[in-house]
C-alpha positions, 0 to 999 in steps of 0.5 A: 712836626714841632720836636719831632725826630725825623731821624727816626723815621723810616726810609720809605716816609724820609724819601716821599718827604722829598716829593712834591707830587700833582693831581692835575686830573683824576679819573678812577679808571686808567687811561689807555692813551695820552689823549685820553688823559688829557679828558680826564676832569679836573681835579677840583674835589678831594676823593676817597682814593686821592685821600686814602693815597696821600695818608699813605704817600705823605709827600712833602709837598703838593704843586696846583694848576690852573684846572685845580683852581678855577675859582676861590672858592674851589681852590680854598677848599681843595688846598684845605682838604689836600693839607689836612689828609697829609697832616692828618696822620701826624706828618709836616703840613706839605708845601703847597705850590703854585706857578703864579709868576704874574703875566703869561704864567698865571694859574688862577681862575679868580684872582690878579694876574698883573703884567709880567716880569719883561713888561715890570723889567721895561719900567725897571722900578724895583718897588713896582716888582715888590707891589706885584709879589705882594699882591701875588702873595696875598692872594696865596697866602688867602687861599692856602698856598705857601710856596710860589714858583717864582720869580724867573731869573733868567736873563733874556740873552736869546731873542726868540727863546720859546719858552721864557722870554717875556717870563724874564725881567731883561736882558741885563743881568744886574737889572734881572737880578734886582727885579726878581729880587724885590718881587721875591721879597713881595711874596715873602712879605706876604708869608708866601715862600719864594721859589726863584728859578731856572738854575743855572739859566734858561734865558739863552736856549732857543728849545723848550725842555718841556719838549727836549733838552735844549744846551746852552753852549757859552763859555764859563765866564760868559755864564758866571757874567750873566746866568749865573749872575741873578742866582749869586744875588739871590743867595747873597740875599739870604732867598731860601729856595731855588728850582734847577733846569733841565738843560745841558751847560757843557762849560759846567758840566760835560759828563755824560750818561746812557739813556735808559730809553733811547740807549744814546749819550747824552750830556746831563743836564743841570738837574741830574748833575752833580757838578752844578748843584753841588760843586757849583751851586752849593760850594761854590756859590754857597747856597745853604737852601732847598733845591728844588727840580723843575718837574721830572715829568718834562721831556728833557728828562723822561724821554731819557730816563725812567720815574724811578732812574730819575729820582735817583739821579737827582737825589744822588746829585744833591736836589732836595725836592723831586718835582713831579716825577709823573702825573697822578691822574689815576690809580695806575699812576699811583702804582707807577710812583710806587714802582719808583719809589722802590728803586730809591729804596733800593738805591741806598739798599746797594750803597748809591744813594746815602741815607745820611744825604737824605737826612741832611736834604730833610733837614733843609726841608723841614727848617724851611717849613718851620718858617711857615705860619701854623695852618689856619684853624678857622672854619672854612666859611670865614676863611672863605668869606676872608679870601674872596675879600682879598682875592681879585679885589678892587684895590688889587685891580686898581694897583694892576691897572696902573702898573700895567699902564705904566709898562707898556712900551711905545716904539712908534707913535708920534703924532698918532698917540693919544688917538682922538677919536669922534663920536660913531667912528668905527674901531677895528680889532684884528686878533688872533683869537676871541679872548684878544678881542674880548680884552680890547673891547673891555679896555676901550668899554671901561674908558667910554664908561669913564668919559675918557673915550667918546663912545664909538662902534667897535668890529673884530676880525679874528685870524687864525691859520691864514696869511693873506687878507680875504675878503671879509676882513678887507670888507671890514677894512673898508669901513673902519676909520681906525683899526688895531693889529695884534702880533703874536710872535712866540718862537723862531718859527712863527717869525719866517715868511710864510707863516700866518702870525708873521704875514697876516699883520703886515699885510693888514697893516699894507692894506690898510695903508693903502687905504689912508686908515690910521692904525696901531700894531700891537706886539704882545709876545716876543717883542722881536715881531717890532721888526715886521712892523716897522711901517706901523704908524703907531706901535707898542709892546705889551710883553703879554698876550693874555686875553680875557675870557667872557666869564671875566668880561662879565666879573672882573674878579676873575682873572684876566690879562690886563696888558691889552686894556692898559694899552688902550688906556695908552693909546687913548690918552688915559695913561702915558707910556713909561716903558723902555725896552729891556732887551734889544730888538734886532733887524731881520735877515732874508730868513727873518732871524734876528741880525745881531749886527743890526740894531732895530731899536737898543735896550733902553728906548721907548717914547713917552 
């Protein structure tokens, strides 16, 4: 790349320069369905025709996911083979990344996975967020990856948002803003490129824009106050990339465009307009970095516009790098991205698209990769030797287990934690699935194995699909003389009466009042499903539902959640409850929506 004019080079290498493409699955047959896709095996081994085709397309980038990195040494060397079939033909190494947020959103097999942005956001220490971008970041920088998508700076301004809550810091901008930043500065400690997002905000929608285009209707000094507000920060910080969201911002941009495929009007959402990213993002805010698309496969964008209309849209509005304009799973899919890419070579062909626009977007590309350390040339075994040292380590878990305890947020308890419990006493888990369970038995197994807990007998109930106690769970009840109840509550739905993640819980816990058992509710998602729970004896919130596989149970360097063994540490008097809540918990109406005008507990309240 060094010296290299890219001026020269041919429209066709300039745009593919502008997209950062997946291989999540590979089959060398199409499918004929999208359940037949989702069977393809994982892509985990570079092939003869996903080689041959990257030497062809050479795309400015490569984003991985979980089914492409299942362990160290797979990833190490899937990363190696993908940047060396691109860099091979004399291209610029490719971005290589990853949505590695730490929490929920955690894409490695191998690796530490820490508690997340809303559980640092309870503790609120920045230099708590900086040790988990660091951690985060090392564990990339060893397997190859340079970029990471992270950190979210939403700001958690709906309660029931389905699909970022507890990814956000907080409902306070300011403080969002400080968190993500010293967790972005982590990364870049460990030479990782911070990728920070969603602009202009995806804190206040109650729909997930992987499904449909969700609209955020505030008005403009509302959004500058709070969405807009971690973003500024970000820039004035000098943070070199940002990722758009697929949402619509009527305040910010009303215009509206046909739907290829539907035919209707809609509002643009904030990728595809030309007024955020550029008036607003780059004129007015006076963003000089990378822009970067959330991916275009999602269905706020391809249920409205064709592969190619999409990447025309976002190209002639400003974006820099088109994320995931489809899926690569098989060659079929090849020949589709080849589709699109004509259209935007026809676009600047007809005058829509400016040759002179792409130039400028590749010079901000490519000066964000100049900042890049050289690919690492030594042999793949020491650099293989090298990661599994840094990958999972001991030191990694360590500083993750006292992070994570230092999270957790106690909002009832008094009198009842620490629990003392005898020795032989029975300890009941009732769980939504295995891995919950799993992740309890280790917690409260790693504290027997320490003296810090006697050893005791411990049962699992797993409820899935039912809203009533039966039988063998009220059998279960019966001989416990302690039982723990975990929430998950990820969305409006699953909070009404009637559903089994909103009534299970409660009527345990009846249940077990009634019988005069002590018992600790747990809420590990949206920490809203406080308000179901408020007749809990003890109660917390951990702001992460992750469990832990068996493969982790039996190697701890592989990933797993650590939020439900850090609660156990507090439960049983091994760690102290420093969290406070960093939104506000609201009371529920009769259809068990949150009251705003009712405060359940305020921002800022946790027990110690």
């Amino acid at each position: 790349m060094a010296g290299e004019d890219y001026t020269k080079w041919n429209l066709r290498r300039k745009i593919t320069q502008k997209l950062m493409l997946n291989v999540r699955r590979w089959s060398p047959a199409d499918g004929q369905t999208p359940e037949e896709v989702l069977d393809f095996p994982a892509f985990t081994r570079m092939n003869e025709q996903v080689e041959e085709w990257l030497q062809r397309v050479q795309p400015g980038g490569m984003v991985l996911f979980a089914p492409n990195t299942p362990d160290t040494a797979t990833t190490l060397a899937l990363v190696d083979a993908l940047q060396r079939a691109v860099t091979g033909t004399g291209a610029p190494q490719m971005l290589m990344a990853i949505d590695q947020e730490g929490g929920r959103i955690n894409r490695l097999g191998e690796g530490t996975c820490l508690p997340g942005n809303m559980a640092l956001g309870a503790v609120g220490i920045p230099d708590n967020a900086r040790q988990a971008g660091r951690i985060i970041g090392t564990e990339l920088h060893a397997l190859g990856i340079n970029m990471d998508f992270a950190p979210d700076m939403d700001v958690s301004s709906n309660p029931l948002n389905p699909v970022i809550n507890t990814r956000s810091f907080g409902e306070n901008p300011q403080a969002a803003a400080r968190m993500g930043l010293a967790l972005a500065r982590g990364l870049q400690d460990a030479g990782v490129i911070s990728v920070v997002k969603h602009f202009p905000g995806h804190g206040d929608t109650l729909t997930d824009s992987h499904g449909t285009l969700p609209r955020v209707d505030k008005n403009l000094e509302a959004i500058q106050a709070t969405d807009l507000l971690p973003f500024q920060m970000a820039i004035n910080a000098g943070l070199p990339a940002v990722m758009t969201a697929h949402i619509q911002y009527p305040a910010l941009d009303s215009t509206t465009a046909r739907s290829l495929a539907t035919n209707e009007q809609v509002i643009l959402p904030a990728t595809l307009s030309r007024a955020i990213l550029t008036d607003v993002l780059r004129d007015r805010m006076g963003f000089k970095g990378v822009i970067f698309t959330d991916a275009l496969n999602m269905d706020a964008i391809a249920k409205y516009f064709g592969v190619g209309e999409a990447l025309v849209r976002a190209f002639e509005v400003g974006v820099d790098m088109a994320l995931m304009p489809l899926e690569i799973c098989s060659p079929g899919d090849m020949q589709k991205l080849e589709d699109a890419l004509w259209e935007v070579e026809e676009a600047v062909a007809d005058g829509r698209l400016a040759e002179a626009a792409i130039d400028a977007s590749l010079r901000r590309i490519l000066a964000l990769k100049a900042t890049l350390p050289p690919m690492d040339a030594r042999p793949l075994d020491q650099r293989l030797k090298e990661a599994r040292r840094v990958v999972g380590s001991a030191e990694h878990k360590a500083k993750e287990r006292a992070l994570t305890a230092s999270t957790v947020t106690l909002l009832r308890g008094e009198g009842i934690v620490p629990m003392r419990l005898r020795k032989g006493q029975q300890v009941l888990l009732v769980v939504t699935c295995e891995a919950e369970a799993t992740a309890l038995r280790f917690g409260m197994e790693r504290l027997m194995r320490e003296g810090k807990l006697p050893p005791v007998a411990i049962s699992s109930y797993i409820y899935n699909g039912q809203s009533a106690v039966e039988d063998d769970l009220t059998a279960l009840i019966q001989s416990a003389d302690f039982a723990v109840v975990i929430s998950r509550i990820g969305n409006a739905e699953q909070l009404q009466p009637g559903h089994w993640q909103a009534d299970l819980p409660k009527a345990t816990g009846d249940l077990l009042a009634s019988r005069g058992i002590p018992w600790c509710a747990i809420s590990t998602l949206l920490p809203q499903d406080a308000a179901l729970l408020t007749a809990a004896p003890a109660l917390m919130a951990i702001y992460n539902p992750t469990g832990m596989s068996k493969a982790a149970y039996e190697n701890q360097q592989m990933a797993f959640g650590p939020s439900l063994p850090a609660a156990m540490d507090v439960l049983f008097g091994a760690a102290t409850a420093r969290g406070k809540l960093p939104v506000t918990l609201y009371g529920l109406d009769e259809n068990n929506m949150p009251d705003v005008n009712t405060v359940l507990y305020p921002r800022g309240f946790g027990l110690q």
